[in-house]
N, CA, C, O and CB atoms as a CASP TS submission, in Angstrom:
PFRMAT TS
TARGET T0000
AUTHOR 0000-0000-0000
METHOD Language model
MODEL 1
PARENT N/A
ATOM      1  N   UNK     1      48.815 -19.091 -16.525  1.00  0.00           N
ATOM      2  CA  UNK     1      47.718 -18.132 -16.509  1.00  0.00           C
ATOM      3  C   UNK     1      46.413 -18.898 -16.347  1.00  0.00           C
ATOM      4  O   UNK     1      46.224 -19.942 -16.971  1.00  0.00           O
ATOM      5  CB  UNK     1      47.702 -17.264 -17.808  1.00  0.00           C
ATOM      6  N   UNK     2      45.577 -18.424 -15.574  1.00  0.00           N
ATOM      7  CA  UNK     2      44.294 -19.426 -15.099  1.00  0.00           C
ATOM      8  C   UNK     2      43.604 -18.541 -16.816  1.00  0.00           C
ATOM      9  O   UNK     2      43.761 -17.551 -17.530  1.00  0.00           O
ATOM     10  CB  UNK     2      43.182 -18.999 -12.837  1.00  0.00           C
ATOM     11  N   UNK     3      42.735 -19.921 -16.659  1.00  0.00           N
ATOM     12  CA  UNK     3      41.150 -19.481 -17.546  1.00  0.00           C
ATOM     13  C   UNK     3      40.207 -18.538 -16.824  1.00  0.00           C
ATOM     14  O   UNK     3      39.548 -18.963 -15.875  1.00  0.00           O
ATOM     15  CB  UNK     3      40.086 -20.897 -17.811  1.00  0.00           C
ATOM     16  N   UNK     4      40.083 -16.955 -17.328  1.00  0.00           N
ATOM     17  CA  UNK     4      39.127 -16.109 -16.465  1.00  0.00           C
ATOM     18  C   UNK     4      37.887 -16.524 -16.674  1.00  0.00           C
ATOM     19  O   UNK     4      37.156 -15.612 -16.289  1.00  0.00           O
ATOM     20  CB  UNK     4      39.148 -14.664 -16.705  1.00  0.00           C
ATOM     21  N   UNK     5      37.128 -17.581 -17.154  1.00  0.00           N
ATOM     22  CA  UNK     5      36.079 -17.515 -17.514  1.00  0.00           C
ATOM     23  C   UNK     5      35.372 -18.820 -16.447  1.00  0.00           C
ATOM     24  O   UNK     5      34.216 -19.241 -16.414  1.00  0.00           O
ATOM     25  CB  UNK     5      36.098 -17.573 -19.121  1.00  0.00           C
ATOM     26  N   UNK     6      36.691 -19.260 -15.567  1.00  0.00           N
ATOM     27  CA  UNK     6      36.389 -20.580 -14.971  1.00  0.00           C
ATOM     28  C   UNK     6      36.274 -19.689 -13.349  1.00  0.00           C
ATOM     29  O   UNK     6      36.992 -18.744 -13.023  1.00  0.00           O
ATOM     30  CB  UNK     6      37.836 -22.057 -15.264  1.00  0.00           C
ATOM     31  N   UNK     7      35.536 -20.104 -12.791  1.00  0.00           N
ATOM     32  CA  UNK     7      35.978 -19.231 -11.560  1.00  0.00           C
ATOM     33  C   UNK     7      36.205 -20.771 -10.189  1.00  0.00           C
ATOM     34  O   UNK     7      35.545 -21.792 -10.383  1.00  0.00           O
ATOM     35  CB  UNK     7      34.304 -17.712 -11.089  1.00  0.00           C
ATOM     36  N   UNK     8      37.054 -20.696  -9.086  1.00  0.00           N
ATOM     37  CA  UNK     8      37.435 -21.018  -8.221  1.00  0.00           C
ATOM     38  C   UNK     8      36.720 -21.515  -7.174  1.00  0.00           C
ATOM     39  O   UNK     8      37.090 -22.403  -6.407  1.00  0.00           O
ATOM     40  CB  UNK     8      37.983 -20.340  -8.051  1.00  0.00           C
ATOM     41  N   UNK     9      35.595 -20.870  -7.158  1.00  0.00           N
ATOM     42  CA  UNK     9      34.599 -21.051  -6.110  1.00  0.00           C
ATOM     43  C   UNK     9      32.950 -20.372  -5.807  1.00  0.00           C
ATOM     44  O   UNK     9      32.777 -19.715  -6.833  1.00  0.00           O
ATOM     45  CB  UNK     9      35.373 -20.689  -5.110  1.00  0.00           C
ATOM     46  N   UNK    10      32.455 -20.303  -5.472  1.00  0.00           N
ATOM     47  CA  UNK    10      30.899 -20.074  -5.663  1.00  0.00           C
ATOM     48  C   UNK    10      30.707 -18.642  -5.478  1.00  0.00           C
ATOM     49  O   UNK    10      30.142 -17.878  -6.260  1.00  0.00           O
ATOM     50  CB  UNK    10      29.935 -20.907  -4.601  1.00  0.00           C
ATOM     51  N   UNK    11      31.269 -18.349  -4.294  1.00  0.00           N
ATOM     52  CA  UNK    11      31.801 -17.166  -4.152  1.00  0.00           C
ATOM     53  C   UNK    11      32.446 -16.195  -4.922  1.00  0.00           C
ATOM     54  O   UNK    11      32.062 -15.036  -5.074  1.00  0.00           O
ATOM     55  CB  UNK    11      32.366 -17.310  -3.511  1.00  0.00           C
ATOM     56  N   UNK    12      33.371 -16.679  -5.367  1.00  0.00           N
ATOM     57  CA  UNK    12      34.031 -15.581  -6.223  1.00  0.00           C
ATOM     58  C   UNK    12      33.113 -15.367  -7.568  1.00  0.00           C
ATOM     59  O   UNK    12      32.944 -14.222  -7.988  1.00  0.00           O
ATOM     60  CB  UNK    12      35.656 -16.048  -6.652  1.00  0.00           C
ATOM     61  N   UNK    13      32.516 -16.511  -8.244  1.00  0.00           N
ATOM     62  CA  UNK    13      31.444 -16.606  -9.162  1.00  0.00           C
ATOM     63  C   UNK    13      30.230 -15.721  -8.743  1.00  0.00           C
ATOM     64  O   UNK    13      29.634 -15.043  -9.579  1.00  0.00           O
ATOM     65  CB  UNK    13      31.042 -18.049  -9.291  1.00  0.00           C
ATOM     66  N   UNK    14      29.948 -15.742  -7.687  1.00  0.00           N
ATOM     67  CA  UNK    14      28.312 -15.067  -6.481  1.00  0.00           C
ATOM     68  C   UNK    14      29.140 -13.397  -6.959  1.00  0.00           C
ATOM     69  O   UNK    14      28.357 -12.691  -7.594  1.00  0.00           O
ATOM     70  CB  UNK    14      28.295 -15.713  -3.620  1.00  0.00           C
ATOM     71  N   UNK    15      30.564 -12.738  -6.728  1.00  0.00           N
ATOM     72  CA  UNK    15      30.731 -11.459  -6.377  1.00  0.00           C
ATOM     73  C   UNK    15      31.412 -11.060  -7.622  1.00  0.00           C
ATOM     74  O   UNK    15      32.008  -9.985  -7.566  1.00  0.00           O
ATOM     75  CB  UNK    15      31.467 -11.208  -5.036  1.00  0.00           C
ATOM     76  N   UNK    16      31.447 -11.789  -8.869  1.00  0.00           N
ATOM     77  CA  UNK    16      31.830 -11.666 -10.231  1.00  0.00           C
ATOM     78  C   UNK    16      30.460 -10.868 -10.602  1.00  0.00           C
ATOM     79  O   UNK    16      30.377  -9.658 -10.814  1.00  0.00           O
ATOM     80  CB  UNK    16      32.182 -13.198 -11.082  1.00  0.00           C
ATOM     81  N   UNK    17      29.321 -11.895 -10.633  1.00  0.00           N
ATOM     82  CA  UNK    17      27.846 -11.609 -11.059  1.00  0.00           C
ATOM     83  C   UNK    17      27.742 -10.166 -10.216  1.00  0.00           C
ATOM     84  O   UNK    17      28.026  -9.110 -10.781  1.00  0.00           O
ATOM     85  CB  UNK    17      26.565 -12.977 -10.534  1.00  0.00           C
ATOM     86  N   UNK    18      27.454 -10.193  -9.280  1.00  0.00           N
ATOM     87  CA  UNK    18      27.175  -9.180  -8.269  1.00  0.00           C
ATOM     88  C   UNK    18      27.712  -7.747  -9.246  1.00  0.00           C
ATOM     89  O   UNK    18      27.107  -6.685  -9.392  1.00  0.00           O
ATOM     90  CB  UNK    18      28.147  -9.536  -6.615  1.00  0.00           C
ATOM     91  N   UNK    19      28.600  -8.021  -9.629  1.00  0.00           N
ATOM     92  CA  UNK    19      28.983  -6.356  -9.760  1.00  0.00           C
ATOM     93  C   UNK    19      28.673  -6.436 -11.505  1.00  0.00           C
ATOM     94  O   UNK    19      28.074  -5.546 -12.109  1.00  0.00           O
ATOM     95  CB  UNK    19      31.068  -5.779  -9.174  1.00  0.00           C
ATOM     96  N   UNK    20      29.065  -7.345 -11.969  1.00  0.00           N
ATOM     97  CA  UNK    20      28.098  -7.197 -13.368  1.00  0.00           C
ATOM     98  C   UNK    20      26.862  -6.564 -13.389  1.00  0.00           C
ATOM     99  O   UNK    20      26.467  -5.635 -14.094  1.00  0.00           O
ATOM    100  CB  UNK    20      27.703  -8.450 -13.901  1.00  0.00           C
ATOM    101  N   UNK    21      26.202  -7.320 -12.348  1.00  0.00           N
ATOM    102  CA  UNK    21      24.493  -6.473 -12.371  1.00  0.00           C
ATOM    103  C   UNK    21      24.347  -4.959 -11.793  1.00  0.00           C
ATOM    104  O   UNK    21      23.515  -4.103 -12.092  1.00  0.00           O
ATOM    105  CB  UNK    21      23.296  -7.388 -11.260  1.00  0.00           C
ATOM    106  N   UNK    22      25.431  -4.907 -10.866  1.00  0.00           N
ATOM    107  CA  UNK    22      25.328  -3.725 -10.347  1.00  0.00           C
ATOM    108  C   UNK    22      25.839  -2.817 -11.223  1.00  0.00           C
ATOM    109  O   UNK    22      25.506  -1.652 -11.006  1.00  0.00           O
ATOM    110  CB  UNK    22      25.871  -3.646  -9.173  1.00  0.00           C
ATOM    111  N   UNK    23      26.665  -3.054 -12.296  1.00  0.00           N
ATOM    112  CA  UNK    23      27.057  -2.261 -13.111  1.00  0.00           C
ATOM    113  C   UNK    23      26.266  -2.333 -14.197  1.00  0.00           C
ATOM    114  O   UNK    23      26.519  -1.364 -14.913  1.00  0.00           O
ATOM    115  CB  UNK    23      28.243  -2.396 -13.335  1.00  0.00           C
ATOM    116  N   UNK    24      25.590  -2.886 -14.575  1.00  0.00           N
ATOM    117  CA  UNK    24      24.343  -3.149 -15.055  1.00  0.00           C
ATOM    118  C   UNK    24      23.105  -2.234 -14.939  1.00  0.00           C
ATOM    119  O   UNK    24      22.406  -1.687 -15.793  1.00  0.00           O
ATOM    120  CB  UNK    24      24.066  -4.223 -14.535  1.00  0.00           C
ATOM    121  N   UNK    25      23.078  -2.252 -13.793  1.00  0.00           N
ATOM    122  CA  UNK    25      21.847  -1.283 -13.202  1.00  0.00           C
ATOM    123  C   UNK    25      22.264   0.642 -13.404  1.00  0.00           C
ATOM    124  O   UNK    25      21.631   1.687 -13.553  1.00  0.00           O
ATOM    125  CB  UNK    25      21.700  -1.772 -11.141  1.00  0.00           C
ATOM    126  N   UNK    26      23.613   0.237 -13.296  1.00  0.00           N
ATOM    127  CA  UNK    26      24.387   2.157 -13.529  1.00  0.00           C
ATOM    128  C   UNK    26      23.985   1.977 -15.077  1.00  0.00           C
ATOM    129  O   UNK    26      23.007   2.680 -15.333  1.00  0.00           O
ATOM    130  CB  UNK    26      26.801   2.593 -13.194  1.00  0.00           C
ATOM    131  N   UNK    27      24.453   1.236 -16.199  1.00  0.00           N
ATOM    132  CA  UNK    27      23.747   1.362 -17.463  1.00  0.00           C
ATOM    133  C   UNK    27      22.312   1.746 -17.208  1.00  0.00           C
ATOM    134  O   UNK    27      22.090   2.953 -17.307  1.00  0.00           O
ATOM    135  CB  UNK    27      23.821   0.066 -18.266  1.00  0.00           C
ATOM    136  N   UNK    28      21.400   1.054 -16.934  1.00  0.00           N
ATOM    137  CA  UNK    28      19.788   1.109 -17.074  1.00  0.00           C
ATOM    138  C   UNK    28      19.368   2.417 -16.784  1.00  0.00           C
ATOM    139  O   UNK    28      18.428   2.931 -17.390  1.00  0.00           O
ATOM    140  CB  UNK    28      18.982   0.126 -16.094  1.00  0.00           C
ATOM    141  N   UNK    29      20.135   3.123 -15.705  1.00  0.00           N
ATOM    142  CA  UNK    29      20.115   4.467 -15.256  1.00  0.00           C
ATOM    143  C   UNK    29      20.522   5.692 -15.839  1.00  0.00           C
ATOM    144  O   UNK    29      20.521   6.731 -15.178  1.00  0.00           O
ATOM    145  CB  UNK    29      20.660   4.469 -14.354  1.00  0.00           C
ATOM    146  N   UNK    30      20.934   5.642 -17.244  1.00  0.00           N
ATOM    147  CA  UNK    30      21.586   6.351 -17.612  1.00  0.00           C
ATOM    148  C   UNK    30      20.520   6.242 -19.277  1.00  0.00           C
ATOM    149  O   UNK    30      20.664   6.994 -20.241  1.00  0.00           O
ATOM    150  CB  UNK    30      23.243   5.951 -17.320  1.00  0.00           C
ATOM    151  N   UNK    31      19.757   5.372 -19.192  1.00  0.00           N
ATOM    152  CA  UNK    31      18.733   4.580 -20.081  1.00  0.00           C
ATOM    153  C   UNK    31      18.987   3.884 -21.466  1.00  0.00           C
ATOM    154  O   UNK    31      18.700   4.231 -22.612  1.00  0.00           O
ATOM    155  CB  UNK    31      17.737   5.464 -20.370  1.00  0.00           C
ATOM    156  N   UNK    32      19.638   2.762 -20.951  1.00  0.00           N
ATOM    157  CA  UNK    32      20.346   1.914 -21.777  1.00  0.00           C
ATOM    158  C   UNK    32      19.318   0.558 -21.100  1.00  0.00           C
ATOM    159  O   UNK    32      19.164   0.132 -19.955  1.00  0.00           O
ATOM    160  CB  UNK    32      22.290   1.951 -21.544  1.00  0.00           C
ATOM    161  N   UNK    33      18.675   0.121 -22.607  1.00  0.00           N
ATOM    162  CA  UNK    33      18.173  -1.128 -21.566  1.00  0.00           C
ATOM    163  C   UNK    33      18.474  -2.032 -21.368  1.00  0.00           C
ATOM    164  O   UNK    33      19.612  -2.326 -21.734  1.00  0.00           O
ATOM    165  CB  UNK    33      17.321  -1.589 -21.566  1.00  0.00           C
ATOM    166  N   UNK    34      17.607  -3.103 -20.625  1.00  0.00           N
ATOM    167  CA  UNK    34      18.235  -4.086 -19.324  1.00  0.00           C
ATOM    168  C   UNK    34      18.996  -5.031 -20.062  1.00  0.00           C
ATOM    169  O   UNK    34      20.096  -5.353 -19.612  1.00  0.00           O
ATOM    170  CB  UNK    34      17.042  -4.978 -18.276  1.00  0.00           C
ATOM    171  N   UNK    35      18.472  -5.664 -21.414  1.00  0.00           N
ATOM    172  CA  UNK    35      19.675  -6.658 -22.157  1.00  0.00           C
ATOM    173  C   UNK    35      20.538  -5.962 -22.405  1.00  0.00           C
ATOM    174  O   UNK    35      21.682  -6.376 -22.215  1.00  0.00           O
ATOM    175  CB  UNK    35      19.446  -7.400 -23.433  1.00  0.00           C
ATOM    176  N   UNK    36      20.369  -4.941 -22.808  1.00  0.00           N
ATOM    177  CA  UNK    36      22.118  -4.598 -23.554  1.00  0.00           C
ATOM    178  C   UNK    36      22.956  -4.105 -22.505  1.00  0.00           C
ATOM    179  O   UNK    36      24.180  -4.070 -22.633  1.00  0.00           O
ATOM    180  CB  UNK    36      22.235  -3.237 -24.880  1.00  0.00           C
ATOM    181  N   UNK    37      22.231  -3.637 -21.247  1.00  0.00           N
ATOM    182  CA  UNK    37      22.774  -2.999 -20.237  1.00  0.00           C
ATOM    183  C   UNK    37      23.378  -4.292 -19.740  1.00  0.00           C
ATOM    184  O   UNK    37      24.557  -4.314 -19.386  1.00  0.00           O
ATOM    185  CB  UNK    37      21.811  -2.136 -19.299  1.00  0.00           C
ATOM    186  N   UNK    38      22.768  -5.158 -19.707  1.00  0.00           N
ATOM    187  CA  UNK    38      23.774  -6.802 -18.692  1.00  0.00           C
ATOM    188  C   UNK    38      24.885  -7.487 -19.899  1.00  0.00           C
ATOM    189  O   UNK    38      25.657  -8.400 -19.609  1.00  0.00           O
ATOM    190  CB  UNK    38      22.184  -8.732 -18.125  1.00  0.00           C
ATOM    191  N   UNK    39      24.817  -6.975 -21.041  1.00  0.00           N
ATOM    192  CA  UNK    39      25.775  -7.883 -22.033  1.00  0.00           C
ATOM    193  C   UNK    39      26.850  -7.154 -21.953  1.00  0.00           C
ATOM    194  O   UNK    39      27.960  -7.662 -21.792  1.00  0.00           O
ATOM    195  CB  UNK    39      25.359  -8.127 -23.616  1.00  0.00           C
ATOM    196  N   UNK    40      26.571  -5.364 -22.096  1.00  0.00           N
ATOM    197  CA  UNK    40      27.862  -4.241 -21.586  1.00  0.00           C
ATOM    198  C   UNK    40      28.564  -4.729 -20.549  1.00  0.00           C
ATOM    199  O   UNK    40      29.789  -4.842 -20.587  1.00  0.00           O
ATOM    200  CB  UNK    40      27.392  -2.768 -21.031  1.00  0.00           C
ATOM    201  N   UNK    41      27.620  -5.154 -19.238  1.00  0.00           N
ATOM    202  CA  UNK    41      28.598  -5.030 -18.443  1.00  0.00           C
ATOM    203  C   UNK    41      29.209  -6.115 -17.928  1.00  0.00           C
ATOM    204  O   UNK    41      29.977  -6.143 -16.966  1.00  0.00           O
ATOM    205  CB  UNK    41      28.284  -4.361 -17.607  1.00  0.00           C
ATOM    206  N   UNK    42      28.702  -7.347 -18.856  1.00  0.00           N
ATOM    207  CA  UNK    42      29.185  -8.493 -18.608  1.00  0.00           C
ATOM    208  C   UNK    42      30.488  -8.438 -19.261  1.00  0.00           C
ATOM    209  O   UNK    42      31.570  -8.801 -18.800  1.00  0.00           O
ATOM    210  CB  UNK    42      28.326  -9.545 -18.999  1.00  0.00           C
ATOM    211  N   UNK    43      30.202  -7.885 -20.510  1.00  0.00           N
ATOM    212  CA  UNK    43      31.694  -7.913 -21.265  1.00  0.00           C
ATOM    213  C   UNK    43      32.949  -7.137 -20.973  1.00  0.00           C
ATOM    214  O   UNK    43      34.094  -7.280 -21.400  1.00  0.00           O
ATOM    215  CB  UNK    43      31.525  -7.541 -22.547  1.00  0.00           C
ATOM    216  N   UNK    44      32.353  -6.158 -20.013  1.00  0.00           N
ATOM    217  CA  UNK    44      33.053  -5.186 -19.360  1.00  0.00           C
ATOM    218  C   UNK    44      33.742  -6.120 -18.559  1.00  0.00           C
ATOM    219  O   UNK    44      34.899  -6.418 -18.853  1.00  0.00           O
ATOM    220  CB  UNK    44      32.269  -4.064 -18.650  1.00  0.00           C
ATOM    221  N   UNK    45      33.203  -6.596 -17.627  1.00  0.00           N
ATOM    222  CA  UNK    45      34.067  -6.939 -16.613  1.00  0.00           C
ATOM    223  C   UNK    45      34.770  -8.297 -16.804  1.00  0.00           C
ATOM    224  O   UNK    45      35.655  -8.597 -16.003  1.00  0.00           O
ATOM    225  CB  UNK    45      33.338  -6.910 -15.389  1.00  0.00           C
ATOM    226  N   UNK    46      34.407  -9.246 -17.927  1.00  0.00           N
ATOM    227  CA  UNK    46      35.095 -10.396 -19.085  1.00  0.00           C
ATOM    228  C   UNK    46      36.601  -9.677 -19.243  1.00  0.00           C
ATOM    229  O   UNK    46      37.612  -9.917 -18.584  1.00  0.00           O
ATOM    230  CB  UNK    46      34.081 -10.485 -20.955  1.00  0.00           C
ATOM    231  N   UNK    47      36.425  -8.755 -20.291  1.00  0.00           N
ATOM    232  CA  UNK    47      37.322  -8.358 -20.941  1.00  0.00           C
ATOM    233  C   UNK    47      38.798  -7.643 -20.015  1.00  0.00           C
ATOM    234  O   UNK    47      39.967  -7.572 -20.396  1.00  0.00           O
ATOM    235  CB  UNK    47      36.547  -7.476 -21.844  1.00  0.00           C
ATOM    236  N   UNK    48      38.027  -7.080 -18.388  1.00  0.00           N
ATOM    237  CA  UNK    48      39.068  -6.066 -17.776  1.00  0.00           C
ATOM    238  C   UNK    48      39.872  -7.392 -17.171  1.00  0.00           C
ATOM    239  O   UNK    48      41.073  -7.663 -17.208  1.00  0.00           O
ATOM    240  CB  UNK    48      38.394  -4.693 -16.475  1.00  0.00           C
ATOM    241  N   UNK    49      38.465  -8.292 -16.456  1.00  0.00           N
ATOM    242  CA  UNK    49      39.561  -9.762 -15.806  1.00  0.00           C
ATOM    243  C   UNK    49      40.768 -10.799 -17.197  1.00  0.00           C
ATOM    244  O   UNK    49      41.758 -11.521 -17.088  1.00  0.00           O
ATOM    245  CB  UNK    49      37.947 -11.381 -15.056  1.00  0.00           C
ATOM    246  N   UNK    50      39.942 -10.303 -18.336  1.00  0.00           N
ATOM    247  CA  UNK    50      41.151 -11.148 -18.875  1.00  0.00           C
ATOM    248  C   UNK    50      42.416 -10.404 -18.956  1.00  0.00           C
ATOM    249  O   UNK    50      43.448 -11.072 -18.895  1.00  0.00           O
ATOM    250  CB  UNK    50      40.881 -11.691 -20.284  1.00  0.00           C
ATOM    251  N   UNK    51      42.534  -8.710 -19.127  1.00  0.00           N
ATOM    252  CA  UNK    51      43.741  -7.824 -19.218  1.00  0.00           C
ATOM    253  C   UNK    51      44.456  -7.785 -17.911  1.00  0.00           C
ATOM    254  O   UNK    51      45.610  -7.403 -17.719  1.00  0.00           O
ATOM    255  CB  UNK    51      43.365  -6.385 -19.634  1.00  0.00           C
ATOM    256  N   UNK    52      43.090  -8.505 -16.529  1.00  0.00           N
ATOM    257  CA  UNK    52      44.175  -8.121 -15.281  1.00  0.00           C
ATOM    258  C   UNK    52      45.153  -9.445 -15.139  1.00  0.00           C
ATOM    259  O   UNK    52      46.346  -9.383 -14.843  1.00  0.00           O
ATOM    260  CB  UNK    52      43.268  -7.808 -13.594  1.00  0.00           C
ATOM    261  N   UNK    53      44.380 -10.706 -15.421  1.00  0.00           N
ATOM    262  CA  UNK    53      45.285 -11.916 -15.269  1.00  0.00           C
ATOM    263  C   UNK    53      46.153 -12.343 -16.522  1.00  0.00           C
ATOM    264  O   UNK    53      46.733 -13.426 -16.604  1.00  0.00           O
ATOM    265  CB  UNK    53      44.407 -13.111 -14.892  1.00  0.00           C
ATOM    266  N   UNK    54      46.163 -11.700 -17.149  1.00  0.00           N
ATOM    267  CA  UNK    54      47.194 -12.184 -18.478  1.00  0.00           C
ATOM    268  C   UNK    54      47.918 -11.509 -17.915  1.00  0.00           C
ATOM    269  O   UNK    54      47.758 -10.553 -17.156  1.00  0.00           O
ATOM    270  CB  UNK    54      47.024 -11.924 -20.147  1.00  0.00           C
ATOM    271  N   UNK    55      49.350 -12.378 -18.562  1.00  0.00           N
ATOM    272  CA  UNK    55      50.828 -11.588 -18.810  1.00  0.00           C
ATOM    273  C   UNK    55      51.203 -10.256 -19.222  1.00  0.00           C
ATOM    274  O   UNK    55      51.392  -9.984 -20.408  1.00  0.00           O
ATOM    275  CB  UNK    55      51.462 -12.161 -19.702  1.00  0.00           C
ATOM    276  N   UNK    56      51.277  -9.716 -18.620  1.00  0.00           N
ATOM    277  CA  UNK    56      51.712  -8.152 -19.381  1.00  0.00           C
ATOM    278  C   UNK    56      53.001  -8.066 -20.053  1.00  0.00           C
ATOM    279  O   UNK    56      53.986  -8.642 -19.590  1.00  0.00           O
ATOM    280  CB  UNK    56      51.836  -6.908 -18.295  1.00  0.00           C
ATOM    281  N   UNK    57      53.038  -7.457 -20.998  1.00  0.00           N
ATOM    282  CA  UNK    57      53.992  -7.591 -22.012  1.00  0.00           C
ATOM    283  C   UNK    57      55.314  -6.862 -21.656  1.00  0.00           C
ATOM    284  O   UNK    57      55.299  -5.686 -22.020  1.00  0.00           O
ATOM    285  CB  UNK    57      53.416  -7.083 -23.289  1.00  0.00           C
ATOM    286  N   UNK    58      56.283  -7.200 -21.130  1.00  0.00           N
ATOM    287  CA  UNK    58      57.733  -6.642 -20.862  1.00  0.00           C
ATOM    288  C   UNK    58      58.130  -5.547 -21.987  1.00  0.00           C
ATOM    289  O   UNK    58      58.153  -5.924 -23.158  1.00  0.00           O
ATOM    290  CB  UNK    58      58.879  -7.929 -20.898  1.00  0.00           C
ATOM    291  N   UNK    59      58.513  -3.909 -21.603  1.00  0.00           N
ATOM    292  CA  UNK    59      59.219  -3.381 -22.275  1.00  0.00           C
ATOM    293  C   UNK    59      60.617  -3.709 -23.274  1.00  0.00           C
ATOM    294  O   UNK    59      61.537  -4.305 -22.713  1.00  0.00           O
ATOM    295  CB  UNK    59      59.301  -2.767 -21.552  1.00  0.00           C
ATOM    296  N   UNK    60      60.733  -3.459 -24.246  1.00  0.00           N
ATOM    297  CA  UNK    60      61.684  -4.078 -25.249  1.00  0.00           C
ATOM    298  C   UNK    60      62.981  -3.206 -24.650  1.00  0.00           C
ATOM    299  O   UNK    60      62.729  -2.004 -24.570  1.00  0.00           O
ATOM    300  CB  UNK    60      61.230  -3.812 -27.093  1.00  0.00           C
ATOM    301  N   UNK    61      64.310  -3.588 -24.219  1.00  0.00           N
ATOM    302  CA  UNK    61      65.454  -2.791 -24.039  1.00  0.00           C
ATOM    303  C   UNK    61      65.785  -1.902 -24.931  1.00  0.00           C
ATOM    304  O   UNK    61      65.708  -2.391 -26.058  1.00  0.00           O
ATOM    305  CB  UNK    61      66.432  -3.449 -23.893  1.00  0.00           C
ATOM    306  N   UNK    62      66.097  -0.886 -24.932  1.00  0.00           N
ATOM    307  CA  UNK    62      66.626  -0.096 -26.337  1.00  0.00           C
ATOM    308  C   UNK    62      68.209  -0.571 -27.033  1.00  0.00           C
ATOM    309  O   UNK    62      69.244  -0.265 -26.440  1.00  0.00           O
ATOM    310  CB  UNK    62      66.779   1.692 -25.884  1.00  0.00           C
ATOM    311  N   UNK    63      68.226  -1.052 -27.850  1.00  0.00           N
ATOM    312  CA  UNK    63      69.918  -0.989 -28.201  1.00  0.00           C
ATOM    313  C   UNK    63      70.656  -0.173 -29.228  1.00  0.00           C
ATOM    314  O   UNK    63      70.056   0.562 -30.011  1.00  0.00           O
ATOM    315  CB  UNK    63      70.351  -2.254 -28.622  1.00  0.00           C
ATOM    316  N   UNK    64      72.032  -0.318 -29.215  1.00  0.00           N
ATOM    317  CA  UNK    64      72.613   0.404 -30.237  1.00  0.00           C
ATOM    318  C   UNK    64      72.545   0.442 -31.711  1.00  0.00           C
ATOM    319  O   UNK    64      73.143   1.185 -32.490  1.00  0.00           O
ATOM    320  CB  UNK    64      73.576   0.254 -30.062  1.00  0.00           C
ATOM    321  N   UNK    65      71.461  -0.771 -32.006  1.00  0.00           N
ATOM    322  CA  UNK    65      71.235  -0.989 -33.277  1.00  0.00           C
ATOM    323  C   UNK    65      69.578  -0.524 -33.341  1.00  0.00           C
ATOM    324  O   UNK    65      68.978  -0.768 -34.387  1.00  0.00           O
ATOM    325  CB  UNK    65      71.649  -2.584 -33.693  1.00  0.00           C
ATOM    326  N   UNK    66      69.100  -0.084 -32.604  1.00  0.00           N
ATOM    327  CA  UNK    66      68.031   0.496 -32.736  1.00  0.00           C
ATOM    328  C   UNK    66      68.023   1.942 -32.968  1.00  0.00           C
ATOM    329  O   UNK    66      67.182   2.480 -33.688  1.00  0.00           O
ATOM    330  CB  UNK    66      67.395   0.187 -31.787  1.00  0.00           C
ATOM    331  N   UNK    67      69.076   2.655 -32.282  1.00  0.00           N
ATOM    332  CA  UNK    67      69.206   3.919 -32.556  1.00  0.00           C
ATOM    333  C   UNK    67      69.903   4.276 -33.854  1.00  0.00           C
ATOM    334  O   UNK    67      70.026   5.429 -34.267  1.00  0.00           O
ATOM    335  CB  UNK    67      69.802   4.458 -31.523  1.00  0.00           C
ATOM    336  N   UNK    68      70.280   3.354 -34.367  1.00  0.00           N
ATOM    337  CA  UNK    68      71.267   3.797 -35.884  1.00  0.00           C
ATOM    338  C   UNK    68      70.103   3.407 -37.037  1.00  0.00           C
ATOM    339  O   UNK    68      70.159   3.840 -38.188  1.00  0.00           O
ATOM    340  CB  UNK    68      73.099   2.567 -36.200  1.00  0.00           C
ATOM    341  N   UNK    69      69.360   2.788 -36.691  1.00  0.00           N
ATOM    342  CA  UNK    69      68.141   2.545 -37.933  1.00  0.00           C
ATOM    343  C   UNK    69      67.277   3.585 -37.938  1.00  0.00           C
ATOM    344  O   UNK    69      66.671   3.899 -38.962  1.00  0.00           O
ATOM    345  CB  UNK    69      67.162   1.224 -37.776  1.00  0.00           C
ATOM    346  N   UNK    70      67.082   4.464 -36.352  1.00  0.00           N
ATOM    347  CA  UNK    70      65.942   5.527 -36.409  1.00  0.00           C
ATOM    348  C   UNK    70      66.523   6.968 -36.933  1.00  0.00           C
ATOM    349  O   UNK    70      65.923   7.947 -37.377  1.00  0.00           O
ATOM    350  CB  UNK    70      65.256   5.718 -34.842  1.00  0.00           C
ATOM    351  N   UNK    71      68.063   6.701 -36.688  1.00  0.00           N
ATOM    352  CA  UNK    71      68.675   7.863 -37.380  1.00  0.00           C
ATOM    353  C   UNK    71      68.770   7.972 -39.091  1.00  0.00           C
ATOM    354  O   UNK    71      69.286   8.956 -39.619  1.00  0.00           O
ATOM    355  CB  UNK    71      70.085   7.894 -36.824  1.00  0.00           C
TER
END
């Protein structure tokens, strides 16, 4: 799993920011101001890239010893 907080290239760093601010600016518009509006949406988009590149957690199989404990 990469580190989301490291980015690859200047670019991808340049269009990370980019939509932070732009989502940023939809806060300010709604009248949330400009610091808290750029920390929202920094953390916003922190938090969604770390849920998209982590491991997602595999469903557990059901077994026959699971159904005799819920009964």
């Amino acid at each position: 799993m990469e580190n989301p907080t490291l980015f690859t290239s200047r670019k991808q760093a340049r269009d990370y920011y980019t939509e932070v601010l732009r989502l940023a600016a939809q806060f300010e518009s709604i009248g949330i101001d400009e610091k808290t509006a750029r920390f929202a949406a920094h953390e916003a988009f922190f938090w969604f890239r770390n849920y998209v590149t982590a491991e997602q957690p595999q469903p557990v199989a059901d077994t026959a010893d699971d159904t005799k404990e819920a009964a």
